[in-house]
C-alpha positions, 0 to 999 in steps of 0.5 A: 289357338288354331292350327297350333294345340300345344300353344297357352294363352296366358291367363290375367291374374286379375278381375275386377277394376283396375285401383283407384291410382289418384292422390299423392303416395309416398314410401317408407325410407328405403334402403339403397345400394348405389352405382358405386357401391356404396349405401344410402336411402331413398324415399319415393314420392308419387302424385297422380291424377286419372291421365298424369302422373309425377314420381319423385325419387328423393336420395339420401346420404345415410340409412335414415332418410334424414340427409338429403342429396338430390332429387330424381323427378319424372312425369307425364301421361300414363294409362292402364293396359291390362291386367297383369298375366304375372303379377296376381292382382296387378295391371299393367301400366304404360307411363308416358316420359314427358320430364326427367330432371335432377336436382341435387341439393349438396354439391358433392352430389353435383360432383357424383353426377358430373362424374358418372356422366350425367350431364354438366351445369348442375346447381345446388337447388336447382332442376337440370334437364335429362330429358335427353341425358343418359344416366346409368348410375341413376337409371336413366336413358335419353328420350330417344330410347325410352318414351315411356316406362312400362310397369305393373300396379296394384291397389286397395285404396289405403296403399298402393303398389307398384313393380320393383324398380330395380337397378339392372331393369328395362323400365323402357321395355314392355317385355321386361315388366318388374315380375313383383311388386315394390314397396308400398306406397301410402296414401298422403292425400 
């Protein structure tokens, strides 16, 4: 850069096309460790398509992915940025926030909810908005601070993974992209 010999422009750590992202993709049972300490499991659940995409955290009451709590939902637009200049291998993705909903599927997860301060009138079965809901314990914010996630991707097109999603972390921040890569994810369809 002109003017300023000392300054590196960080390289992309990636050529070629950006993986083919379209289908429906689920991870394995995955340990969790949640807001209140305790321990359950989660399963995520990814459909995609060229310009929109769904992920579905689906919660857990024991390790083994085997009683189910609720269901964490997002969806909207999304697009590739660039390659990724920290992660080898991946790009940088935006994903639009157009949905944000939870659906619990026991009651005491209705009192869990109410309790941490994620909104009221949650029904067993039934999808409640948090589109405008700050929700910690779930990692979530309201709209109006957070569009969209910002996260990395990388591909071959039997698995597909994308950044660490990590409690603790600003999806809603570009600058603070998951600097790894989360589980794999396989293709179901």
């Amino acid at each position: 850069m002109a003017g300023c010999p000392s300054a590196h422009v960080r390289e992309a750590t990636t050529t070629g096309p950006p993986p083919a992202l379209a289908g429906a993709w689920q991870s394995d049972c995955l340990p969790i460790k949640n807001a209140d300490d305790t321990d359950g499991s989660a399963r995520l659940v990814y459909g995609l398509t060229p310009s929109l995409w769904a992920l579905d955290t689906q919660l857990f009451g024991d390790d083994a992915c085997a009683m189910p709590v609720g269901t964490l939902h997002t969806d909207g637009g999304w697009a590739f940025e660039r390659p990724s200049t920290t992660v080898p291998g991946a790009w940088e993705v935006r994903l639009d926030v157009r949905t944000r909903t939870v659906t619990p599927h026991v009651e005491g997860f209705i009192a869990y909810l109410e309790s941490v301060g994620c909104g009221r009138g949650h029904g067993v079965d039934r999808a409640t908005d948090l589109l405008d809901v700050s929700c910690p314990a779930l990692g979530v914010e309201p709209f109006a601070t957070c569009q969209a996630e910002f996260d990395v991707v990388a591909g071959d097109g039997a698995a597909l993974r994308f950044g660490a999603r990590g409690v603790g972390r600003d999806r809603c921040d570009a600058r603070a992209r998951p600097p790894t890569l989360g589980p794999p994810l396989r293709r179901l369809q």
